[in-house]
C-alpha positions in Angstrom: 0.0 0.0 0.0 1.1 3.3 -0.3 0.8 6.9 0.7 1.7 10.0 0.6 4.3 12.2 2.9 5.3 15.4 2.8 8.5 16.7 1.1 10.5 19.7 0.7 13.0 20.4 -2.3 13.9 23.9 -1.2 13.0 26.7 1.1 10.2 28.1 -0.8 7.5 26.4 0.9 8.4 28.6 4.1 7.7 31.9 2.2 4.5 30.7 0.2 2.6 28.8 3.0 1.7 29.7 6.2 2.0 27.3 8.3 4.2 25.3 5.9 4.3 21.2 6.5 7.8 19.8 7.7 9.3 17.5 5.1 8.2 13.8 6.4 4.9 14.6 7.4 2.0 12.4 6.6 -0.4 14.4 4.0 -3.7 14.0 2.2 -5.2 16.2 -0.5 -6.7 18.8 2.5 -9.1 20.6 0.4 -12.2 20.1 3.2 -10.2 23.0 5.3 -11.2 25.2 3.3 -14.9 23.8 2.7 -16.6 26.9 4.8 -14.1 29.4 3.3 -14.9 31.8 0.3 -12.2 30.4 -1.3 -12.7 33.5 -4.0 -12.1 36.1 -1.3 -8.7 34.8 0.2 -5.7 36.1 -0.4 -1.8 36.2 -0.3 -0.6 32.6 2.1 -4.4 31.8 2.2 -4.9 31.6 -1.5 -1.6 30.0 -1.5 -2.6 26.9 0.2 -5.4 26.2 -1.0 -4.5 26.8 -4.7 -1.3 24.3 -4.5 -1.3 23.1 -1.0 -1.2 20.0 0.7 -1.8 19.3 4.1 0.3 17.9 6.6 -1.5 15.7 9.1 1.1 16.4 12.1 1.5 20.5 12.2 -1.7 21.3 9.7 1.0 23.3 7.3 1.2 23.3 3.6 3.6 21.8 1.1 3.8 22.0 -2.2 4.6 18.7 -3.1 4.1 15.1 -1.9 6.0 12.2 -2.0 4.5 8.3 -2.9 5.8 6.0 -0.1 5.2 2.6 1.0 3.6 1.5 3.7 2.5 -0.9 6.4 -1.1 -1.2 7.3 0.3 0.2 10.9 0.7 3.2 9.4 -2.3 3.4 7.3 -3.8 3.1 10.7 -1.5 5.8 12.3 -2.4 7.9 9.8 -6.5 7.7 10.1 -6.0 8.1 13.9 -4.0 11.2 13.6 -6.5 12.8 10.8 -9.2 11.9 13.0 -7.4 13.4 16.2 -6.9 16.7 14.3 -10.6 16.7 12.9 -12.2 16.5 16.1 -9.7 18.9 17.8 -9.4 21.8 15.0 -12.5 21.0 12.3 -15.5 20.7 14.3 -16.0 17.0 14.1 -18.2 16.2 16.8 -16.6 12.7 18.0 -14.1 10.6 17.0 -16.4 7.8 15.2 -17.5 10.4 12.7 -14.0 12.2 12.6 -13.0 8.7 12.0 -15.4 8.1 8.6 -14.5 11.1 7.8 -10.7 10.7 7.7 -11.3 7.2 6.4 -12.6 8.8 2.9 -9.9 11.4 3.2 -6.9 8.6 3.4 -8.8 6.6 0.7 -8.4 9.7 -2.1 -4.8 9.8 -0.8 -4.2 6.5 -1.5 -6.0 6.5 -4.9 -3.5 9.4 -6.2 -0.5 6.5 -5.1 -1.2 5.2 -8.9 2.5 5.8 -9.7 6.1 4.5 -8.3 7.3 4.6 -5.2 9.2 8.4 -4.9 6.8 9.9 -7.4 6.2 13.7 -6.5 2.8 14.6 -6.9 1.4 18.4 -7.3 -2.1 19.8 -7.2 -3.7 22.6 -8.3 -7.6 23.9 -7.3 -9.7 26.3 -8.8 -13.4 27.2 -8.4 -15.1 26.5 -11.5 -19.2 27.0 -11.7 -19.1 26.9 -8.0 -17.2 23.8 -6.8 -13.5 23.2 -6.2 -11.9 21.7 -8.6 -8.5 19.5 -8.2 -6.0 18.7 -10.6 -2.9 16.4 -9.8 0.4 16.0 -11.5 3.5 14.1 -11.3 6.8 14.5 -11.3 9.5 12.0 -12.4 13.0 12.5 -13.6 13.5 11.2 -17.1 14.8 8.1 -17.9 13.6 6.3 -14.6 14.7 6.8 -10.8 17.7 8.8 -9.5 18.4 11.1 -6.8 16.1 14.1 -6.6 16.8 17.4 -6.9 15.4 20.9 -6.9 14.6 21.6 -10.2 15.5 19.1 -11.8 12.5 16.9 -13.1 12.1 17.1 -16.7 8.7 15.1 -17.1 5.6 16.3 -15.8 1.9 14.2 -16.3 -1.3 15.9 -15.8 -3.3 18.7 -17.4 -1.5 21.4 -18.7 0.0 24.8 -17.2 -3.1 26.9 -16.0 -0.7 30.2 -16.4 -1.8 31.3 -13.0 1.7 32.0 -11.5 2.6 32.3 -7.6 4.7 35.7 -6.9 6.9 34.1 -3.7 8.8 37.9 -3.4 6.0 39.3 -2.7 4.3 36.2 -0.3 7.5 36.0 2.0 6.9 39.9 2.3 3.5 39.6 3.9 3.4 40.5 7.5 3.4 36.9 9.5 0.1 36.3 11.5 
């Protein structure tokens, strides 16, 4: 089985996101956080995250990419326990059982974007389109098979193509923290 963890190629995920994940963190997809947002009204960090974030189940940051890892069923189950933990404790989830259904459907899209090798990268990309959020996944893979990663350096990327939105990290890592 396999899921997906958190990863960090370079410091930029400390400037865009707010909180941003720590590389090694269990993630999932985390688009419900922003399920009572107007997600058209947000801005700077905000918009950030939930245009290309991920979240991190341990410190509920953001990272721009994911890794594909294997995994025991132990931590399959580590992983709906902490979700749940955090539903109940910061989402509103009004016991554990439903937290628990809840973070079961949440680990189950997570593992159904684990379609591709071990060490895969995996972006995403939401938009609102006629009302509802929409997600789009990619994934990165060096050329030519595996072999060490490295900022900037993947040469193949699967998925839909380039939206042309761009993300203006000068201007992000000059917002005033909150």
């Amino acid at each position: 089985m396999k899921l997906l963890r958190t990863i960090r190629l370079d410091p930029s995920d400390t400037f865009v996101f707010e909180p941003a994940a720590e590389p090694g963190e269990w993630a999932v997809s985390g688009a419900f956080v922003f399920w009572n947002s107007d997600v058209e009204q947000l801005q700077g960090k905000a918009r950030s995250a939930f245009r290309s974030g991920f979240l991190g189940l341990d410190s509920l940051g953001w990272s721009t990419l994911v890794q594909i890892v294997e995994v025991s069923e132990g931590d399959r189950v580590a992983v709906l326990d902490r979700l749940a933990a955090q539903l109940v404790k910061h989402f509103g989830a009004p016991d554990i059982a439903t937290a628990r259904l809840a973070a079961e459907e949440e680990v189950a899209f997570a593992v159904s974007l684990c379609n591709q090798p071990v060490d895969t990268l995996i972006a995403v990309h939401r938009s609102v389109e006629d009302g509802a959020v929409r997600e789009a996944f990619r994934t990165l893979r060096p050329r030519g098979g595996p072999k060490p990663l490295r900022a900037f350096s993947f040469l193949e990327v699967e998925g839909e193509d380039e939206t042309g939105e761009r993300v203006d990290v000068v201007t992000l890592a000059e917002e005033p923290r909150k």
